[in-house]
C-alpha positions in Angstrom: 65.0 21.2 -21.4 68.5 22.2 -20.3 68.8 25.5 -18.1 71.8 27.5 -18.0 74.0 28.1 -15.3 72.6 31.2 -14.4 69.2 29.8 -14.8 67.1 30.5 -11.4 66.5 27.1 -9.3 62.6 26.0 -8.7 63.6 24.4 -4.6 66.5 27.3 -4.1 66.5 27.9 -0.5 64.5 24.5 0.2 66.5 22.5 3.1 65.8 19.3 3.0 67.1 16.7 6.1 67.1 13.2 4.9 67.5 9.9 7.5 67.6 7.4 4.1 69.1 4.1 3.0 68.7 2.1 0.1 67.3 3.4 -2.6 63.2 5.1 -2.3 64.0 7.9 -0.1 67.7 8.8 -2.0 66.3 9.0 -5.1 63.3 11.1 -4.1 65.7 13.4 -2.4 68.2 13.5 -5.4 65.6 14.5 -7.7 64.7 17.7 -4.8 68.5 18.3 -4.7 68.9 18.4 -8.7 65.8 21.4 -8.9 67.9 23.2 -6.6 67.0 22.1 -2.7 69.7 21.2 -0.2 69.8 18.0 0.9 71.7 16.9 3.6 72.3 13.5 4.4 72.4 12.0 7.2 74.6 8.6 7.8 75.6 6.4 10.3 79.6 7.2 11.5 82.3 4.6 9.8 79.9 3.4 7.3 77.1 4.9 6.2 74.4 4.2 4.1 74.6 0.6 3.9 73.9 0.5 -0.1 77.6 1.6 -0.1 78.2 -1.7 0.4 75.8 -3.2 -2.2 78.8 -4.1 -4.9 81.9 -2.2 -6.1 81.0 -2.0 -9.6 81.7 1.6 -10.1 85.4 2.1 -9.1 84.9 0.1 -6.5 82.0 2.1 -5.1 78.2 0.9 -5.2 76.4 1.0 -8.6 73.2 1.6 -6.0 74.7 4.6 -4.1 76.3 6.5 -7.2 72.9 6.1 -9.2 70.8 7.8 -6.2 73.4 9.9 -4.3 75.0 12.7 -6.3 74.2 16.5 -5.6 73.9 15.7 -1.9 75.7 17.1 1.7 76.7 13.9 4.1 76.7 14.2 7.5 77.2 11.3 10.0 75.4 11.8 13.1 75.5 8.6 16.1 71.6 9.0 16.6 71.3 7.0 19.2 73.9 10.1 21.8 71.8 13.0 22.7 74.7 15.2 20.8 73.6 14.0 17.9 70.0 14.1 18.4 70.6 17.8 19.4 72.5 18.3 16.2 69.6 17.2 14.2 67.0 19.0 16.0 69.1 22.3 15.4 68.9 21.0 11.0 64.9 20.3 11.6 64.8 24.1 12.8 65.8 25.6 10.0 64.8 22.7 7.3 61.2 22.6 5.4 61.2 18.7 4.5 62.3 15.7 6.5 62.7 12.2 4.3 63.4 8.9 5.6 63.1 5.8 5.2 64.9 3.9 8.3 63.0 0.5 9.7 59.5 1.0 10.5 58.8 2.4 13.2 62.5 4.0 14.1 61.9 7.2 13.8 58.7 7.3 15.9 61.0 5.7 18.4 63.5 8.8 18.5 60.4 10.9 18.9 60.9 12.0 15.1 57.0 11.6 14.2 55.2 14.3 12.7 52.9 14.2 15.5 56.0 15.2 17.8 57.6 17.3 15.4 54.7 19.2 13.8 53.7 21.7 17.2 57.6 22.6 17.1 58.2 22.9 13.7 55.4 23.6 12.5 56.2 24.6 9.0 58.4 21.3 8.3 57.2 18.7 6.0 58.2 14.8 6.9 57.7 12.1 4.6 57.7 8.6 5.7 58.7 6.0 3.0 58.0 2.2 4.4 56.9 -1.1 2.5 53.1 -0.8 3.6 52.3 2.6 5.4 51.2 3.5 8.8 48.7 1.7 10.7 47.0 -1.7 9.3 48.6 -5.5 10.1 51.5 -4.9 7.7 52.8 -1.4 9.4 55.7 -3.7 11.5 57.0 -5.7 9.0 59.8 -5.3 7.3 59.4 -5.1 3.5 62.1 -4.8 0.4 61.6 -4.3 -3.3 61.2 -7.9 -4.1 58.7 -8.5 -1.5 56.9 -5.7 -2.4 56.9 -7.1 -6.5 55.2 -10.5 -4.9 52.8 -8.9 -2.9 51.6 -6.1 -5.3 50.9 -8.9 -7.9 53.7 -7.3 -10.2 55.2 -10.8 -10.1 52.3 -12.9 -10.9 51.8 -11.0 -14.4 55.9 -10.7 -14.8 57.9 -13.4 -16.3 57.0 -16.5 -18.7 53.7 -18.7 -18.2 55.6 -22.1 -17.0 55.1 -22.6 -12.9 57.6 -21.7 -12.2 58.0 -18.8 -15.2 57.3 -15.6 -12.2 60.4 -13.0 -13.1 61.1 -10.6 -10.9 61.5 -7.2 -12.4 65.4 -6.1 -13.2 65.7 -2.8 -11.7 64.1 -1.8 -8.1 60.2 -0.6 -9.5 58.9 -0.9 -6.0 61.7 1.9 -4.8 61.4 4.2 -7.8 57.6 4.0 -7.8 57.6 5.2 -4.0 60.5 7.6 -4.8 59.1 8.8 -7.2 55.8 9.5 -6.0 57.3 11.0 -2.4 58.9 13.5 -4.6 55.8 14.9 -6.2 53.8 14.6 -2.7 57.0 16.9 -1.5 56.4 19.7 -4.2 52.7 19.2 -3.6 53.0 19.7 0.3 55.7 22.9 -0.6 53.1 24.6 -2.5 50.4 24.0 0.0 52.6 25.7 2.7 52.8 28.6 0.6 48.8 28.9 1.4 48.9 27.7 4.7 51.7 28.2 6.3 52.0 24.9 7.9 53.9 21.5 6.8 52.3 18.2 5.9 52.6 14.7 6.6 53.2 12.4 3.6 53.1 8.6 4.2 54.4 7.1 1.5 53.8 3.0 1.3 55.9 1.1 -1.4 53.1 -1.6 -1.9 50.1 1.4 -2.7 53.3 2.7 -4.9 53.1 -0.7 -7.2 49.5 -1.2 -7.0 48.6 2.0 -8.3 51.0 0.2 -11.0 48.8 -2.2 -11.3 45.9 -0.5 -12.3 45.5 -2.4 -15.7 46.2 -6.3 -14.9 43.4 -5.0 -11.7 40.6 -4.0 -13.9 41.4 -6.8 -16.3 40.6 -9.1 -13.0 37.6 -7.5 -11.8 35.0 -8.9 -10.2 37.6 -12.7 -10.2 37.6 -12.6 -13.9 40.9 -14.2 -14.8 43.9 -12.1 -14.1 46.2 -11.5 -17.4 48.7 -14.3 -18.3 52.6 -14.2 -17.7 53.6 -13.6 -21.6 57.7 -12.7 -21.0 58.3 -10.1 -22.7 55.2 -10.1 -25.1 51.9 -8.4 -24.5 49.1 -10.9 -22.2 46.2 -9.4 -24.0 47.7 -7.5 -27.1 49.3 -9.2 -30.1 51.5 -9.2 -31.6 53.5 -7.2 -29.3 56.7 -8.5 -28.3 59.8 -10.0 -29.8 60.3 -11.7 -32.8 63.4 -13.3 -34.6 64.8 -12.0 -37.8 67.0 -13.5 -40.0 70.4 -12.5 -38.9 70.3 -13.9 -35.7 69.2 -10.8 -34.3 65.4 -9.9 -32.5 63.2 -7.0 -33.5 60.4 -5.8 -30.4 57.0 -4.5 -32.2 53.6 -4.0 -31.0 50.6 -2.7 -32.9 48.0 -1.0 -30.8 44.7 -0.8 -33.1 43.2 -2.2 -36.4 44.8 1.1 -38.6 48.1 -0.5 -37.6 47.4 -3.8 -38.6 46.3 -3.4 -41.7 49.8 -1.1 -42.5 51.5 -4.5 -40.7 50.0 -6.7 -43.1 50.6 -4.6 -46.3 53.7 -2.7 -45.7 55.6 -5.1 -43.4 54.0 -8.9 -43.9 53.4 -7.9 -47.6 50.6 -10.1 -47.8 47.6 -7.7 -47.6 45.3 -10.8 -47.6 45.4 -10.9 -43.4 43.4 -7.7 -43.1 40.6 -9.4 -43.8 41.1 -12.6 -42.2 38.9 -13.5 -40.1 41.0 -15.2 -37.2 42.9 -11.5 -37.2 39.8 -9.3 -37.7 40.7 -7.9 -34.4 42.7 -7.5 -31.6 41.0 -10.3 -29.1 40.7 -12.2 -32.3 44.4 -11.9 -32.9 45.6 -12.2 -29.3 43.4 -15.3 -29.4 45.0 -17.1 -32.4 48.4 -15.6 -31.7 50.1 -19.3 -32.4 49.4 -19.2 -36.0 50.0 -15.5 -36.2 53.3 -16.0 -34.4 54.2 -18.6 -37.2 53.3 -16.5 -40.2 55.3 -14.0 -38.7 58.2 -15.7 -38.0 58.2 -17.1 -41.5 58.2 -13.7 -43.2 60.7 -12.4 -40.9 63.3 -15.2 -41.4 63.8 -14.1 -45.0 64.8 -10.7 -44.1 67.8 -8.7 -41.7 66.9 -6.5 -38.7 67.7 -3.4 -40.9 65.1 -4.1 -43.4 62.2 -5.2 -41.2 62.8 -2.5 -39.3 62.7 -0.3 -42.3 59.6 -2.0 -43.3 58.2 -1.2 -39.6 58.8 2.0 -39.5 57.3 2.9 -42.9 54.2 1.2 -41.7 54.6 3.3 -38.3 54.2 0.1 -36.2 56.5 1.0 -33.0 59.4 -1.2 -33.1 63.0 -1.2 -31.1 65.8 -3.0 -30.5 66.7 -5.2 -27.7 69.6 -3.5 -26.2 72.3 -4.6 -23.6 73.8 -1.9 -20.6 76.3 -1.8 -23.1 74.2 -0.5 -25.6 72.5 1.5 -23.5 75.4 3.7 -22.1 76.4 4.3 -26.3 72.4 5.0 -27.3 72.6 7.5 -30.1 69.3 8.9 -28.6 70.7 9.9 -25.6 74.0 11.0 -26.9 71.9 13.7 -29.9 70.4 14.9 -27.0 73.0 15.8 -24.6 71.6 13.5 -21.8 74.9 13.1 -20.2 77.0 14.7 -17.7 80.0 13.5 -15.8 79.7 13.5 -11.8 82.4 13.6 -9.3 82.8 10.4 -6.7 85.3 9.5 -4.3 86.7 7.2 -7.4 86.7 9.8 -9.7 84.5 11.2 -12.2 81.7 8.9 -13.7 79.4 9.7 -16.5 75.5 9.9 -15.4 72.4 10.3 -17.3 70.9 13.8 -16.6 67.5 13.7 -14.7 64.3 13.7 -17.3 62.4 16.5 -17.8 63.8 20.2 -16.5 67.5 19.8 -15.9 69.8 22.6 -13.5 73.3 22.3 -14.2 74.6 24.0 -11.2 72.1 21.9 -9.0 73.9 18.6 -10.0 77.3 18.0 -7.7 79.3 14.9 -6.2 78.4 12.1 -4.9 80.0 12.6 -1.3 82.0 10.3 0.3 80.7 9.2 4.4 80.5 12.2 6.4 82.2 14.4 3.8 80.5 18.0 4.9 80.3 16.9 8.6 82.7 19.7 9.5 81.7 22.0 7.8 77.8 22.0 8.5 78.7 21.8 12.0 80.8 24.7 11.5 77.9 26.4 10.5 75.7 25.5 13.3 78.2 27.1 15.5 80.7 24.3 16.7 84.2 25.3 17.5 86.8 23.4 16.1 87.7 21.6 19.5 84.2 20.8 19.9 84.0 18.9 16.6 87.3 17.0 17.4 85.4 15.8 21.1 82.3 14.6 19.0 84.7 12.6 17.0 86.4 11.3 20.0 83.1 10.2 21.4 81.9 8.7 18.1 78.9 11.3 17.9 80.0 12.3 14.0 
């Protein structure tokens, strides 16, 4: 649902500090900023985030940094000066969340725990984001999204069944599963302020992110049964449910989820009503367990017949079916274009299209994405630092 302009904003007058990089901890704080919370964030002087420097695919700035950035306040703060510590500590005292995501153990480091932050802020809210959590044998080591896919198990289910078939997922799941999830804990710890009065601690751990993921390919392997097969991009369990050639070169994706499906697949689509009673494909374990000769009947039938009239024929069945798009397609998706999905966002390069967050979308909560440092003067200015004073912290390499 779009919102007006005028419309009121769910985090208006949240504050939230964020100490991120990458990619968890930015996108979890750009979905805050986009319902209306202030984010400021904080980046190193000269550089910044170092996922500006991932690529330069987006007029020459990082496709990373403009996906998870927008709608946010940079500030670059030296961390490591007591100037700049003070500087944060005067944010913290008026902020309700902190986010970050720096190397484990950092923060705890620059005395930025919750335990040393809770008795003197007592209503502030911090959210750790780190590959495996607090405490336990993995709480040191360092941990990125890849790792995280192999030691979840997403890889050992993802990809094609050869040896050497794993596939690593192509966009970061680990991240947006923990963004994603630090987000909700952040409205959930907002709300529970409202009756208590007092912040929380949220320790958010990329791997529990991905396992919780993992729920089904689990259960499917418990008590050692055998864990699901890699299938590509079919189903390991399910079938058929995957792609399939048609006869102009192109490839349809379909799956069927129950019997009532199947037996519309076999009249409307196959046209040869005579499989809903066969008893190799009486059901779904039956069909998943013959799925070579069910692949070949398939393919046959399909090899007579374009992508627009299978697809026809899938959708009067109702079996779900798409296409198997490229980014190209993707950006020109009719979809997304009926229903007004896009918006164009300012960078430092100039104005780029963006997809609109899903759900609840603010207009007036959706701004640039900032170049490094581009509000340092004037959040300092608000804090109450003269002019000259800024100038000596740049001097000194403090901002």
């Amino acid at each position: 649902m779009n919102h007006s302009k005028n419309s009121p904003l769910p985090l208006a007058g949240i504050t939230v500090i964020a100490l991120e990089q990458a990619v968890a901890a930015p996108l979890c704080t750009r979905n805050l900023a986009e319902q209306g919370a202030r984010v400021i964030k904080i980046e190193r002087p000269g550089q910044g985030d170092f996922a500006r420097l991932y690529d330069e695919r987006v007029n020459g700035l990082s496709s990373h940094f403009v996906w998870v950035n927008r709608s946010k306040e940079s500030l670059t703060l030296d961390l490591k000066t007591g100037e700049g510590m003070a500087i944060l500590h005067q944010l913290l005292a008026e902020a309700d969340v902190l986010v970050q995501n720096l190397a484990p153990g950092a923060t705890a480091r620059m005395s930025l725990s919750f335990a040393d932050l809770h008795p003197r802020y007592p209503r502030l809210t911090v959210c750790d984001i780190s590959g495996y959590g607090q405490g336990g044998p993995y709480q040191d080591k360092k941990a990125y999204d890849l790792m995280i896919q192999s030691e979840s198990g997403f890889l050992s289910v993802t990809g094609t069944p050869e040896p050497d078939g794993m596939a690593k997922a192509g966009c970061s799941v680990a991240d947006i599963a923990a963004g994603t999830y630090a987000q909700s804990n952040i409205l959930s710890a907002l709300l529970l302020r409202g009756q208590t009065g007092e912040g929380s601690h949220i320790d958010i751990s990329m791997l529990e992110s991905l396992v919780e993921w993992m729920g089904y390919p689990m259960y499917y392997s418990y008590k050692e049964a055998p864990s699901p097969e890699r299938a590509g991009a079919s189903h390991s369990t399910i079938y058929p449910y995957g792609p399939f050639p048609v006869g102009d070169g192109n490839t349809v994706m379909l799956g069927l989820q129950n019997d009532r499906e199947w037996r519309g697949f076999c009249e409307l689509v196959m046209a040869m009503p005579e499989l809903v009673e066969d008893p190799r494909f009486a059901t779904n374990p039956l069909r998943s367990a013959n799925r070579v000769e069910l692949d070949g009947l398939i393919r046959d039938v399909f090899s007579r017949l374009a992508l627009a009239e299978v697809t026809r024929r899938l959708d009067a069945a109702g079996i779900a079916n798409a296409a198997v798009n490229e980014m190209g397609q993707v950006w020109a998706h009719p979809q997304l274009s009926a229903r007004d999905r896009w918006f164009d966002v300012l960078t430092p390069a100039g104005e780029v299209p963006a997809l609109k967050s899903p759900g609840l979308w603010f207009p007036q909560a959706a701004s640039a994405v900032p170049a490094v440092g581009e509000h340092t003067r004037p959040i300092l200015q608000t804090l109450g630092y003269s002019g000259e004073q800024i100038e000596q912290f740049e001097h000194a390499g403090v901002i």
